[in-house]
PAZAPA-806378 format. One record per residue: residue in three letters; x, y, z of N, C-alpha, C, CB in turn. Coordinates in steps of 0.001 Angstrom, whole numbers, plus 524288, in hexadecimal, padded with zeros to 5 digits. Glycine has a CB too. Layout:
N
alaXYZXYZXYZXYZ
...
//
This chain:
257
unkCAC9BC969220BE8CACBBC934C2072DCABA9C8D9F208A9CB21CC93C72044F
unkCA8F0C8ADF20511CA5CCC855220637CABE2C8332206B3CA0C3C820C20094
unkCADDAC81AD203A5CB399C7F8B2047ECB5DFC7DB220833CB695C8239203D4
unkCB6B8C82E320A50CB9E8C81A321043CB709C7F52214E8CBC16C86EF212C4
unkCB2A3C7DCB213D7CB237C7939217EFCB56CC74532194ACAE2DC773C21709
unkCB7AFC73F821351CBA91C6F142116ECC086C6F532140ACBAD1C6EF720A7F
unkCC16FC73A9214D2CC69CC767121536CC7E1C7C2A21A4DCC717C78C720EC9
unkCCC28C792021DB4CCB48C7C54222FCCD09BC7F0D2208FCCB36C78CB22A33
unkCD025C840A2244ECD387C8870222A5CD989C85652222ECD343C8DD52276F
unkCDCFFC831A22497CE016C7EC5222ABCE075C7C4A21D73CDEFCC7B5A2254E
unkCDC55C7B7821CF9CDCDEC787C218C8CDD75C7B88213B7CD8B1C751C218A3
unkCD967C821A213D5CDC8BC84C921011CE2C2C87A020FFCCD967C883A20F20
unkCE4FDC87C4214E1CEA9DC8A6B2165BCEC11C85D9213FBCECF6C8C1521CE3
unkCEBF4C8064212F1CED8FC7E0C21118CEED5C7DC520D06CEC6FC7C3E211DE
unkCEB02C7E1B20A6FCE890C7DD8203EECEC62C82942016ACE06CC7FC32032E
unkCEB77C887520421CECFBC8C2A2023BCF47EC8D1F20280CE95DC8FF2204F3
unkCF530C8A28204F0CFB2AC8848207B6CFCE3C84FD20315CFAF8C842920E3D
unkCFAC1C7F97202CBCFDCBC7D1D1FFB7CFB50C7CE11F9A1CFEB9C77EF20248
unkCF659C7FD11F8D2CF680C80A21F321CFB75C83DC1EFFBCF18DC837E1F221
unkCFF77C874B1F309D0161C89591F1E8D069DC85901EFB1D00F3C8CCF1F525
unkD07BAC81891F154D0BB4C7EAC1F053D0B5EC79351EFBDD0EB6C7F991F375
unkD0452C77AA1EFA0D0464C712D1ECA7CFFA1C71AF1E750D019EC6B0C1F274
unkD0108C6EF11E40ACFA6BC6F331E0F3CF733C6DAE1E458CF8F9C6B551DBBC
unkCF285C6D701DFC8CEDCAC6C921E337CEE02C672B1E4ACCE868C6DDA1E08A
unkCEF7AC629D1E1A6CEF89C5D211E237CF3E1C5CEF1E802CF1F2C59CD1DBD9
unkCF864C5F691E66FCFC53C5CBD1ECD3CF97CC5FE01F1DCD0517C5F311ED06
unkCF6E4C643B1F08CCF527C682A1F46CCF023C65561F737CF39BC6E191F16F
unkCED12C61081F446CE769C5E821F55DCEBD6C5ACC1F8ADCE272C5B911EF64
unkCEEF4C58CA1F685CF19EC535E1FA7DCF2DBC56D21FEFBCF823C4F791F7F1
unkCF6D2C58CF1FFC0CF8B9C5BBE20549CF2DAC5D572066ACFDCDC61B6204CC
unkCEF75C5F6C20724CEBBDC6134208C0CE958C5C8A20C4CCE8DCC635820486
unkCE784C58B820AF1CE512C541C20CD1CE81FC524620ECCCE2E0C50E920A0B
unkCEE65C516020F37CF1E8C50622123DCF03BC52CA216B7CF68EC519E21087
unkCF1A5C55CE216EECF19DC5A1B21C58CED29C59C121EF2CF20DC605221B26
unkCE9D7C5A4221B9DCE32CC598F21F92CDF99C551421F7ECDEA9C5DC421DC8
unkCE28AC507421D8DCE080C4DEC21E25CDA32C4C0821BB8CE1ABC4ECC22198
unkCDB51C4DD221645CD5E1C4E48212DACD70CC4BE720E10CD3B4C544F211A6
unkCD1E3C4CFC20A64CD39BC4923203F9CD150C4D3A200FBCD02FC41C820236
unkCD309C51E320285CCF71C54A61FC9DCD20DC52A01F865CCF83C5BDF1FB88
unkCCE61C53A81F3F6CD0DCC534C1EE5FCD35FC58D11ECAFCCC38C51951E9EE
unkCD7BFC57691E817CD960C5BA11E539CD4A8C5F051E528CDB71C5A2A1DFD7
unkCD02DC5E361E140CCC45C60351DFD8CCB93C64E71E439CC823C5C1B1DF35
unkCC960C624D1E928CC7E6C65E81ED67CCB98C69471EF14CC64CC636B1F1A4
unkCCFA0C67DD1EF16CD5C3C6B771F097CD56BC70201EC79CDCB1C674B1EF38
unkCD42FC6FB81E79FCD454C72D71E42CCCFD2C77001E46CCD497C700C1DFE4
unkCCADAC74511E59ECC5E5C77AD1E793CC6A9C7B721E8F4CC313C764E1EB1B
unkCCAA1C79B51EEFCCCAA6C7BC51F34CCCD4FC81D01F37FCCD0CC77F81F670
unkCD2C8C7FD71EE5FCD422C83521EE2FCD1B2C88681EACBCD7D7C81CB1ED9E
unkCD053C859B1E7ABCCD28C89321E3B7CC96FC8DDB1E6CECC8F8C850F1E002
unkCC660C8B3F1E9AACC2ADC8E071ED69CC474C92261EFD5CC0E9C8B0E1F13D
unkCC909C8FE31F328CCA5FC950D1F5D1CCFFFC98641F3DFCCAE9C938F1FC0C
unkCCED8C98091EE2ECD2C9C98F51EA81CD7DDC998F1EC5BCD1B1C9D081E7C2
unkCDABFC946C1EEBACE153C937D1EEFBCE2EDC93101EC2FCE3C9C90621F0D6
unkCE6F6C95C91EA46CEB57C94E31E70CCF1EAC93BD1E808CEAF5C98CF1E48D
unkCF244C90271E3FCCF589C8D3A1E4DDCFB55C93D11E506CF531C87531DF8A
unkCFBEAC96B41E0F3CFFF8C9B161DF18D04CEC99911DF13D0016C9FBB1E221
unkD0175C95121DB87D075CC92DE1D6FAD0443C94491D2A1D09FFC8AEB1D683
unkD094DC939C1CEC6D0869C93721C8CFD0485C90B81C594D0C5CC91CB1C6E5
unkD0158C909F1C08CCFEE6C8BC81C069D0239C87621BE2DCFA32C8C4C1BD89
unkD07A8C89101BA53D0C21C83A21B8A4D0E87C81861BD37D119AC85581B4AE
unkD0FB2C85391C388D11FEC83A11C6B0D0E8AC7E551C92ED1344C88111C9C4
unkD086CC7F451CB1ED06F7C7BBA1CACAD0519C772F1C9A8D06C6C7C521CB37
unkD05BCC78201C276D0673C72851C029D0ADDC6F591C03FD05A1C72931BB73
unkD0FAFC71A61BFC8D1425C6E881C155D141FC6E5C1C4EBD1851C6F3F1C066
unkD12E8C6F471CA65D12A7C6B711CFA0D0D28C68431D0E5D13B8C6F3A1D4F0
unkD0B50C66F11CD27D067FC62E91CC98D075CC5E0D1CF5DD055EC61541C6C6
unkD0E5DC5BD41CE30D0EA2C567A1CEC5D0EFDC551C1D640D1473C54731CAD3
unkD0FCAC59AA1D7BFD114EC59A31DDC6D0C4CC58591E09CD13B9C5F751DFF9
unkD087BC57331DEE4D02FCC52F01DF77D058FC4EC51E272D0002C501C1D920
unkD0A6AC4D291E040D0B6FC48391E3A1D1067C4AFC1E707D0D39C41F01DFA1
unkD0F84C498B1EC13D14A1C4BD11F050D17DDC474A1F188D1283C4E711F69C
unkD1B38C49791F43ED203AC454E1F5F7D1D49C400E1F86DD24D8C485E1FB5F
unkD1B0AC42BC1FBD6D17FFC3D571FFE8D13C4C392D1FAE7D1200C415E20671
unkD1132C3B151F756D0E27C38611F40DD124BC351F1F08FD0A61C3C381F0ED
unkD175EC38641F018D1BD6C33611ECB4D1D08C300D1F03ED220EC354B1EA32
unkD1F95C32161F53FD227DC2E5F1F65BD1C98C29341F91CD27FFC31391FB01
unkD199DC2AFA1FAADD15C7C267A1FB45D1327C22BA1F70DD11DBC28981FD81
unkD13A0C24621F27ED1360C229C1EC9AD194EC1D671EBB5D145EC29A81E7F9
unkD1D64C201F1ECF4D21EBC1D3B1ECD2D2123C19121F0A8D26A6C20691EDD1
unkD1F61C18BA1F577D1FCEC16391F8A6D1B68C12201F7DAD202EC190D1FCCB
unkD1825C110A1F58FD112CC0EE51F5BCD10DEC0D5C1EFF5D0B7EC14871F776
unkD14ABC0CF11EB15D1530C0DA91E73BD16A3C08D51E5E7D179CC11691E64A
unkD1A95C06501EA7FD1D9FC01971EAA7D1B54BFC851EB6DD2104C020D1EE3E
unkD1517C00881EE85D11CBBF9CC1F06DD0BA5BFA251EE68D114FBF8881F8F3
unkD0CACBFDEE1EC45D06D1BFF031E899D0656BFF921E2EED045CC04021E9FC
unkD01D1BFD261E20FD008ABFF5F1DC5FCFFFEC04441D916CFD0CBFE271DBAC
unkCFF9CC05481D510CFD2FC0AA91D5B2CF86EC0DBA1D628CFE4BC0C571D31A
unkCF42FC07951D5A7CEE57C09501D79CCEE9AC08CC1DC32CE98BC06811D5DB
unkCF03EC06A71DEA9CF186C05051E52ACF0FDC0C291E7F8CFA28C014B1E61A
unkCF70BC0CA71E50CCFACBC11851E5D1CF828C16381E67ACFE69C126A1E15B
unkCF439C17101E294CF2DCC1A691E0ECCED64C1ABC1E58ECF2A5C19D81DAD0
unkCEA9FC16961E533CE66FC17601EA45CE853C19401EFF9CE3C9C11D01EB76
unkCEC70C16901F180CEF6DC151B1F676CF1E3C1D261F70BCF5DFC0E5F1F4D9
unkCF382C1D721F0D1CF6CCC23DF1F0E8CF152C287A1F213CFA91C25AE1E8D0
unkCEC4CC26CE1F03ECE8FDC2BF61F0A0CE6C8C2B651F628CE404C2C991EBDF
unkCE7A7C25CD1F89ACE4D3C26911FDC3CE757C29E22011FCE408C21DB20091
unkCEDBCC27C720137CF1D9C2A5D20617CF1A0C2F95205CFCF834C2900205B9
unkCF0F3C32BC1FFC4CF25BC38161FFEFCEBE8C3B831FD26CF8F3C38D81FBAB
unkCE840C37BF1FF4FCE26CC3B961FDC3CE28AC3CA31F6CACE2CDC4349201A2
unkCE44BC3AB01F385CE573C3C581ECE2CE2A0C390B1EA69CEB81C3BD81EA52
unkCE244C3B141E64BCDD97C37081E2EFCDFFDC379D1DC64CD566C3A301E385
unkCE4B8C34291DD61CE7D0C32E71D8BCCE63AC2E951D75FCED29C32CC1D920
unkCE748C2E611D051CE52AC28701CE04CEA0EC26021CC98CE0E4C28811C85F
unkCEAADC217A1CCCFCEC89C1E2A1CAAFCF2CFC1F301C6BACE7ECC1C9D1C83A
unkCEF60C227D1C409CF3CAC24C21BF75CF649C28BB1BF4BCF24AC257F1BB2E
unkCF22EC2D241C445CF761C2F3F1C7DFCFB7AC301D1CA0BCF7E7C2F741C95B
unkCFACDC2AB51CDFFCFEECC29891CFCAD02E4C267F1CDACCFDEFC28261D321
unkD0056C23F81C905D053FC21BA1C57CD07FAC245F1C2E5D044DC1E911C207
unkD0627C28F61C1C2D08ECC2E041BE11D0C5FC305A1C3F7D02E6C33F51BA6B
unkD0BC9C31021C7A0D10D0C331A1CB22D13F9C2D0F1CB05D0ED5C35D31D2B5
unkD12DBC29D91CDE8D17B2C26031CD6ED1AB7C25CC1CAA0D1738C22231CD1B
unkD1815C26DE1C416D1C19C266E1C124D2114C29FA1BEC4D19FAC25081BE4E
unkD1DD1C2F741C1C8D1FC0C34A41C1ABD25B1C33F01C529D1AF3C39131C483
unkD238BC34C21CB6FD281AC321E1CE90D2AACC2D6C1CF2AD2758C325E1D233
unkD29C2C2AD41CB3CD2B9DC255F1CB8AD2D6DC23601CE35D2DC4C24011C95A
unkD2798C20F51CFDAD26CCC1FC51D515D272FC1A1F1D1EFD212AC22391D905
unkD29BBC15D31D460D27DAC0FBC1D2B7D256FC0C1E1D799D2D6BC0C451D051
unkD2532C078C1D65BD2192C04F41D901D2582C01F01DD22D1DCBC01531D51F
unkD29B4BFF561D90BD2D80BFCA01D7CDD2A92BF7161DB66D33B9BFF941D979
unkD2754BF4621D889D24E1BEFE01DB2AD27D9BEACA1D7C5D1D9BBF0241DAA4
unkD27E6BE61A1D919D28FEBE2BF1D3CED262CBE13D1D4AAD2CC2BDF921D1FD
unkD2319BE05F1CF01D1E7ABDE3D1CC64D20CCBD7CB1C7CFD1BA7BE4921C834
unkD24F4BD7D41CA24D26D9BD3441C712D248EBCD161CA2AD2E1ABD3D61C6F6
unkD2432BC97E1C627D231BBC4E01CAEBD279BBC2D11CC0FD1F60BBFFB1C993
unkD277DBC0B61D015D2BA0BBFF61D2D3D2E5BBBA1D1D044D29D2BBFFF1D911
unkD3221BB79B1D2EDD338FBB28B1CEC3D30ADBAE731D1D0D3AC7BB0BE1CDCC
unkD2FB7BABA81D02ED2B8DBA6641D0F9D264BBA7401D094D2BD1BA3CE1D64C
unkD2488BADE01CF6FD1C92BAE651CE42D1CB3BAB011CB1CD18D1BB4491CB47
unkD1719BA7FC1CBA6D157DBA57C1C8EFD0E64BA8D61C6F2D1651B9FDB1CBED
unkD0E02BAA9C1C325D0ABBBAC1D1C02BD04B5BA8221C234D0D6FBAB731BA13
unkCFFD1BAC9E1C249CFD62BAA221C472CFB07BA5AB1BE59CF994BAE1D1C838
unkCFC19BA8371BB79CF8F1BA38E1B5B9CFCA8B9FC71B3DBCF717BA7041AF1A
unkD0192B9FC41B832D0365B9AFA1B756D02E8B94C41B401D031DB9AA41BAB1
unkD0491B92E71AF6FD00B7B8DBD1AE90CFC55B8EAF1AB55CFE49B8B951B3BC
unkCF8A9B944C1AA89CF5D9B94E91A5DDCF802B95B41A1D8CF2E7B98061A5EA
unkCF622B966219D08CF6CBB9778198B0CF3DFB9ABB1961ECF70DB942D196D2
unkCF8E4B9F9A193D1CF721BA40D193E2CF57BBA85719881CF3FEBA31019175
unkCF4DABABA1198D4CF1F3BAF8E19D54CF07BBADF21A207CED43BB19C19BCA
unkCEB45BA9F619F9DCE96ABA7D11A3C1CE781BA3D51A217CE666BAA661A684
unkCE4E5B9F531A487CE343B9A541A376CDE04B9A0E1A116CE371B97611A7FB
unkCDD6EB96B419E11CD7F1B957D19B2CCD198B979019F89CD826B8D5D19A03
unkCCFD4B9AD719C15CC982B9BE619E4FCC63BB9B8A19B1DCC812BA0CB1A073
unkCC230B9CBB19D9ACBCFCB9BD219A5DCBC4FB9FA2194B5CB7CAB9D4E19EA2
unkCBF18BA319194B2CBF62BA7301903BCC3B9BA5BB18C07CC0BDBAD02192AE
unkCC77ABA33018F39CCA39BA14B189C7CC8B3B9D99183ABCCDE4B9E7918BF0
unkCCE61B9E0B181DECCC12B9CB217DE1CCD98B973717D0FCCD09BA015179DC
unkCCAFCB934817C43CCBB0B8DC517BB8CCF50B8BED17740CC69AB8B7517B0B
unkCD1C9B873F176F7CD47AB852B172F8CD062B83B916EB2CD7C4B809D174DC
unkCD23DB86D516942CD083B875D163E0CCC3BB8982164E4CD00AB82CF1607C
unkCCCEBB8D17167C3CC7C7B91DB1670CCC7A1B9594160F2CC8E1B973516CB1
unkCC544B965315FCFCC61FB9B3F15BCFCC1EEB9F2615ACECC748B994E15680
unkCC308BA2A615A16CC15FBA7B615B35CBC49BA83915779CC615BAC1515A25
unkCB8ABBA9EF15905CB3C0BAA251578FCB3F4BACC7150E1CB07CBADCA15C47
unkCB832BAFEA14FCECB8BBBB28014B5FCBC20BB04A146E7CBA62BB70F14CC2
unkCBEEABAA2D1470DCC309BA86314672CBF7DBA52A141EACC661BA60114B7A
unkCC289BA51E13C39CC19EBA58A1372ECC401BA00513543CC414BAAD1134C0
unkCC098B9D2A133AECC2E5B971A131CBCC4D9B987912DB0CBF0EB920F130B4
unkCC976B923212D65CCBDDB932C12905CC8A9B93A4124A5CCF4AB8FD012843
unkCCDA4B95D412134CC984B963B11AD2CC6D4B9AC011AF7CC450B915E119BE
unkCC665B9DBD11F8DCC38CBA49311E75CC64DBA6CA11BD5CC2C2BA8D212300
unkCC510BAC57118CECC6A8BAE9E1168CCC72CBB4C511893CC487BAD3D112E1
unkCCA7DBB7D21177ECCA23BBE94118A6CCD4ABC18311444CCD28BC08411F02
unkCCCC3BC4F21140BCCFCABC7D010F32CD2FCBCC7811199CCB63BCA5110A69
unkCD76FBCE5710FD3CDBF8BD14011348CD9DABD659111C6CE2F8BD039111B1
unkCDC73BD92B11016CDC16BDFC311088CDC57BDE3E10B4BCE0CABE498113C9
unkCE0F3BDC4F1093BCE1CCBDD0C1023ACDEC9BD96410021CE7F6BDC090FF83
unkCDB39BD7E6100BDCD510BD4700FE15CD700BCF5D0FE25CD291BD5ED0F6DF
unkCDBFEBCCEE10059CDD39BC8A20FE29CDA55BC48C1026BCE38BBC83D0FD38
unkCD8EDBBF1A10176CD640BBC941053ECD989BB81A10861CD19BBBA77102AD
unkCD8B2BB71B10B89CDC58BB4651118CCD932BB07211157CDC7EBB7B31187E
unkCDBCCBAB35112EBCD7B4BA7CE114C6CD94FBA59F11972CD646BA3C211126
unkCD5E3BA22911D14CD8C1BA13C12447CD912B9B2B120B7CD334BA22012CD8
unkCDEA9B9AF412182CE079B969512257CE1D4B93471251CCE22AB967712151
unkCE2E3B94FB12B42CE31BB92F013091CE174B950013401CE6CFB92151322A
unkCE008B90E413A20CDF18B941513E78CE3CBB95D013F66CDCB4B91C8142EA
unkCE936B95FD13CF9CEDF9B9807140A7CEF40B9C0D13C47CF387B9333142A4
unkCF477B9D7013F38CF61CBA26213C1ACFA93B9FD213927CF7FFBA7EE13FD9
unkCFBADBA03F13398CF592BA6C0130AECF096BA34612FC0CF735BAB0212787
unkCECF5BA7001312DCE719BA23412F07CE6E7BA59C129B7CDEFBBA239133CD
unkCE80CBA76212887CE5AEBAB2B12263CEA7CBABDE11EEFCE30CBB290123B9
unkCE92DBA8E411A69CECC8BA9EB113EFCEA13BABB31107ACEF1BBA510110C1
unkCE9BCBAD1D10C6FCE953BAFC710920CE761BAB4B104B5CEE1DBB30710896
unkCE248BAD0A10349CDEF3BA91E101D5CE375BA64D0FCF2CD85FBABD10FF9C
unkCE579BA94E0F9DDCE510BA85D0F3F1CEAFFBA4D60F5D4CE500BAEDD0EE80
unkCECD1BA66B0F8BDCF28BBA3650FB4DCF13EB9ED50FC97CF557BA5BF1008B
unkCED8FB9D240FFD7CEB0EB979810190CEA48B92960FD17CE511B9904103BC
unkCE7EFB97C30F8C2CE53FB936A0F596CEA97B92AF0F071CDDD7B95EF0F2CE
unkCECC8B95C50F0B7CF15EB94520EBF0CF53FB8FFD0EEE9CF59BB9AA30E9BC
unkCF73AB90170F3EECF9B4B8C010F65CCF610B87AE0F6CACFBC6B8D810FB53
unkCEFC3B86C90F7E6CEDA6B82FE0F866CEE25B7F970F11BCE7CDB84F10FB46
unkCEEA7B81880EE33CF06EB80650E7C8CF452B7F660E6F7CF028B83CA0E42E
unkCF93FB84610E636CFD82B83F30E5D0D0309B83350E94FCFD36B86A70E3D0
unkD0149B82AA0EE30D0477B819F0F227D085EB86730F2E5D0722B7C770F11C
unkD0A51B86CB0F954D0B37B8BF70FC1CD0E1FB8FAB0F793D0F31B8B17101E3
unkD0E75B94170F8DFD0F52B98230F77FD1555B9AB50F743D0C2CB9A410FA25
unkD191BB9AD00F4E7D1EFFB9B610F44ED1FBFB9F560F83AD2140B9D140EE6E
unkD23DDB9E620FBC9D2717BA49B0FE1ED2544BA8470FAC2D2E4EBA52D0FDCB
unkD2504BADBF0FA41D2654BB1CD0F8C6D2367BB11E0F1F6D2CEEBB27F0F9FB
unkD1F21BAF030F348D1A50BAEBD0EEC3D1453BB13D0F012D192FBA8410ED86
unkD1281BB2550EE10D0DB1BB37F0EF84D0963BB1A20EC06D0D7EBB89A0F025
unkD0493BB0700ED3BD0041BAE440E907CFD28BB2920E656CFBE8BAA800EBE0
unkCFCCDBB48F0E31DCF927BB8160DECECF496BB4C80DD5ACFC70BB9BD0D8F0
unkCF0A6BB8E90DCA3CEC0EBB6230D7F2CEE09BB8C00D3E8CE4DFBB74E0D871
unkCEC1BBB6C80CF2CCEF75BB4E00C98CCEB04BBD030C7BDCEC6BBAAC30C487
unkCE804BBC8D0C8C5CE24BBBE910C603CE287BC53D0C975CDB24BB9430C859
unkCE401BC2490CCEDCE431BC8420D14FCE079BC8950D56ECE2D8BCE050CE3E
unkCDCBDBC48F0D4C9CD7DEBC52F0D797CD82CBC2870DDE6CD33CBC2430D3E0
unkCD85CBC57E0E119CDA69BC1E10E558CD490BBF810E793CDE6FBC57F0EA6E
unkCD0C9BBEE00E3C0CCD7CBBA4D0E678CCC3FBB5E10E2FFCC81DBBC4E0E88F
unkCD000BB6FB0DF7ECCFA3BB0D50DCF5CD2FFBAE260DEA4CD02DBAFF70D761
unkCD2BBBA9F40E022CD4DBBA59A0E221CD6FDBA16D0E18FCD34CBA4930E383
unkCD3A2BA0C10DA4FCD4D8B9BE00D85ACDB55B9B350D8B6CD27AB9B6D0D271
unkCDBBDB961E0DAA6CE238B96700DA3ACE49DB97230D453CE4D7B90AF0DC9E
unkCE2CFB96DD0D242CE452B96520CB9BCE604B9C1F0CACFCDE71B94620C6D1
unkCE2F3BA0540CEA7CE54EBA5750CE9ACE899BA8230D1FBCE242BA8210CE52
unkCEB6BBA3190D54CCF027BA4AF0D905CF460BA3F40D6CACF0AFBA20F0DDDC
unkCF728BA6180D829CFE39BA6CA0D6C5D01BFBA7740DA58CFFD1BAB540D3B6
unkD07B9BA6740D928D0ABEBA8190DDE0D0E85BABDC0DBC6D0D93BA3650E0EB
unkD0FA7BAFBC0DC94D13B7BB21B0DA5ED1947BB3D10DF42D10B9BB7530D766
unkD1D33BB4F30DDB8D20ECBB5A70E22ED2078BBC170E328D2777BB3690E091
unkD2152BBBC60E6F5D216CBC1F90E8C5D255ABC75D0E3E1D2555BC1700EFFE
unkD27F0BC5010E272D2A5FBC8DE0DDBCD268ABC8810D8A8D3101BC6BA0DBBA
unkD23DCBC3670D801D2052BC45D0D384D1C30BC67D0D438D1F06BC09F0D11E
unkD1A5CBC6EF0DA14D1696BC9510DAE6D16B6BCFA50DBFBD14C4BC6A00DE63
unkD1C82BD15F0DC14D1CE3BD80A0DAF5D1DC2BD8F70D5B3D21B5BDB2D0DDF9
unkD1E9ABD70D0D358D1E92BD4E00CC54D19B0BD7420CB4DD1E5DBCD3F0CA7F
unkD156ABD2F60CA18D0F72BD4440CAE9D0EAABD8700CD8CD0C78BD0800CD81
unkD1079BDB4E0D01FD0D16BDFF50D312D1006BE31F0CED0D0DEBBE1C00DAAE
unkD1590BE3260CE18D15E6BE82A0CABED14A4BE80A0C46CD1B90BEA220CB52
unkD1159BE2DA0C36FD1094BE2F30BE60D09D3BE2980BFB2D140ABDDF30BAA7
unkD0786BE5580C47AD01EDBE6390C408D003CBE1760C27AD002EBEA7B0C06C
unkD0161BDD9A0C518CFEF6BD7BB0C418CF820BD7AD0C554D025FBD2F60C8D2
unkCF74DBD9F60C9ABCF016BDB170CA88CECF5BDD7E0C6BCCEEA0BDEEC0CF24
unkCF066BE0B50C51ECED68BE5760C116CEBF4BE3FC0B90CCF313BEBAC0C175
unkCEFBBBDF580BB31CF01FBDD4F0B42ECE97BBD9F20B46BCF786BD70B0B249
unkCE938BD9CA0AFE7CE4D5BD6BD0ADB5CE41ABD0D00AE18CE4DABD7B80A8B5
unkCE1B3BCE730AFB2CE2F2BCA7E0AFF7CE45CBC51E0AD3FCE110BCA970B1C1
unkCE396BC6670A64CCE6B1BC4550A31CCEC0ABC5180A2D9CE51FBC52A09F70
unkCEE5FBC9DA0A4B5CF2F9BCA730A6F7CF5B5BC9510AA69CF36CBCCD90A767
unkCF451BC77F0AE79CF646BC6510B25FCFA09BC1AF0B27BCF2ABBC5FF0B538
unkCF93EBBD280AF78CFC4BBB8BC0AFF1D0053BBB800ACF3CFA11BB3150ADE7
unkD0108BBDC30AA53D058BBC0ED0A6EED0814BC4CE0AA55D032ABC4330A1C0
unkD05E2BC8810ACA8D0997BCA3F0B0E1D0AF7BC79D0B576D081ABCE540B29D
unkD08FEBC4F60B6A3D0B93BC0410BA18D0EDFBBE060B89DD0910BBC850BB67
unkD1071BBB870B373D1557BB9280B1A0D1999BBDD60B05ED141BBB5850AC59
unkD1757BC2F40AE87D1B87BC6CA0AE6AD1CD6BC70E0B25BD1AF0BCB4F0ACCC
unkD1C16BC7B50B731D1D10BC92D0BB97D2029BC6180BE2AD195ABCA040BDD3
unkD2044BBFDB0BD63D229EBBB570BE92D2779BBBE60BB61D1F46BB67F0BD81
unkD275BBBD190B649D2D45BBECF0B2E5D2F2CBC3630B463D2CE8BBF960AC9C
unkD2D0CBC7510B727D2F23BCC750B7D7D32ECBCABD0BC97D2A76BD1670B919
unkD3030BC8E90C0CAD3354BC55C0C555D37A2BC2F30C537D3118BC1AC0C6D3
unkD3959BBF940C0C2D3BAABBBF50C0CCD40AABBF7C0BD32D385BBB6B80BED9
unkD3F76BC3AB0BAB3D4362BC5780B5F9D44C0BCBDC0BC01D3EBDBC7870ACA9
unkD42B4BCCAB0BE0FD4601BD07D0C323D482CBCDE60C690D42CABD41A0C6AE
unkD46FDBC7660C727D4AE8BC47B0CB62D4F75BC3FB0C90BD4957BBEDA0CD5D
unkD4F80BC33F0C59AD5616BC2540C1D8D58AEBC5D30C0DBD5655BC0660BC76
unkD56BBBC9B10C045D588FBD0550BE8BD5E86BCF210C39CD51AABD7AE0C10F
//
């Protein structure tokens, strides 16, 4: 068989010896231990396949001893190298000593299994002094930052306009916050001066794009659930100044009640 060129009669008494009592993964490590080689799992498995060894275990027996991939000597050298290494460090430094070709997240999934720690302190010590010492912010002014009174290529002078979800219209009243009021609010305080606690401004008509102030109003928040339950939108608009004053007497005759 082409195979066994690869493999001197040893090396299968071997194979056929300890397939019986390691998987294939701890059985590829001891193997290259002993002789001094790097096959891969892969080829260990070939090998066996070929000259059909069997392991004559169970197939659940050998999934629950899967984890024995890692042996005593691979922990306790993990524990020991754990303390002064990283875990990319770790992990290169771990596949050289023992021929394995574990990644990264491998070996972080056993550490955390055997909890294994590092126990390094990563604290700074008292008197570090930070290397951005004296900047401001992160890091100190560069060529990419952003200069004093920069503003953003998309940034909307005052006096723009946008309209919300419920059609009503906003206007930017400042670069600071809030830059945006509510158009018909602007212009009844620019007339009638600010707006009471616990009042709100109506158009008289219903139309929220008329503007004329002559069709703003203020009503208080109880006259304005007044009007909603006397369908103040829905009336006609020769009606309206009439349910508005009902609504203002309906208010005033349930506060006294």
């Amino acid at each position: 068989m082409a195979a066994r060129k690869h493999y001197t009669v040893a090396h299968m008494d071997y194979l056929r010896d300890g397939y019986k009592k390691m998987t294939i993964e701890a059985l590829t490590v001891a193997f290259n231990r002993e002789f001094g080689l790097q096959k891969t799992v892969s080829a260990i498995r070939t090998i066996l396949h070929k000259n059909k060894i069997k392991c004559g275990r169970k197939h659940t027996e050998r999934l629950t001893k899967h984890h024995r991939v890692y042996t005593d000597e691979h922990l306790a050298w993990l524990r020991q190298n754990y303390k002064i290494m990283g875990i990319t460090e770790l992990t290169a430094a771990f596949n050289k000593e023992f021929g394995m070709n574990k990644t990264v997240v491998q070996l972080h999934g056993v550490l955390n299994r055997k909890k294994i720690r590092a126990n390094r302190n990563a604290r700074f010590k008292s008197g570090h002094r930070p290397w951005n010492t004296g900047t401001k912010g992160a890091t100190s002014a560069n060529k990419t930052s952003f200069k004093a009174g920069h503003l953003p290529k998309n940034t909307k002078p005052v006096g723009y306009e946008r309209v919300d979800k419920e059609g009503y219209i906003k206007s930017k009243v400042s670069e600071t916050s809030p830059q945006f009021e509510y158009k018909h609010i602007v212009i009844y305080e620019q007339h009638f001066g600010p707006v009471p606690e616990d009042h709100c401004v109506i158009f008289k008509d219903s139309n929220i794009r008329n503007f004329d102030p002559s069709n703003l109003d203020i009503v208080s928040r109880a006259e304005l659930l007044q009007m909603n339950r006397n369908k103040y939108k829905k009336q006609p608009v020769e009606l309206k100044p009439t349910v508005l004053a009902l609504s203002r007497l309906q208010t005033l005759y349930y506060a006294k009640r």
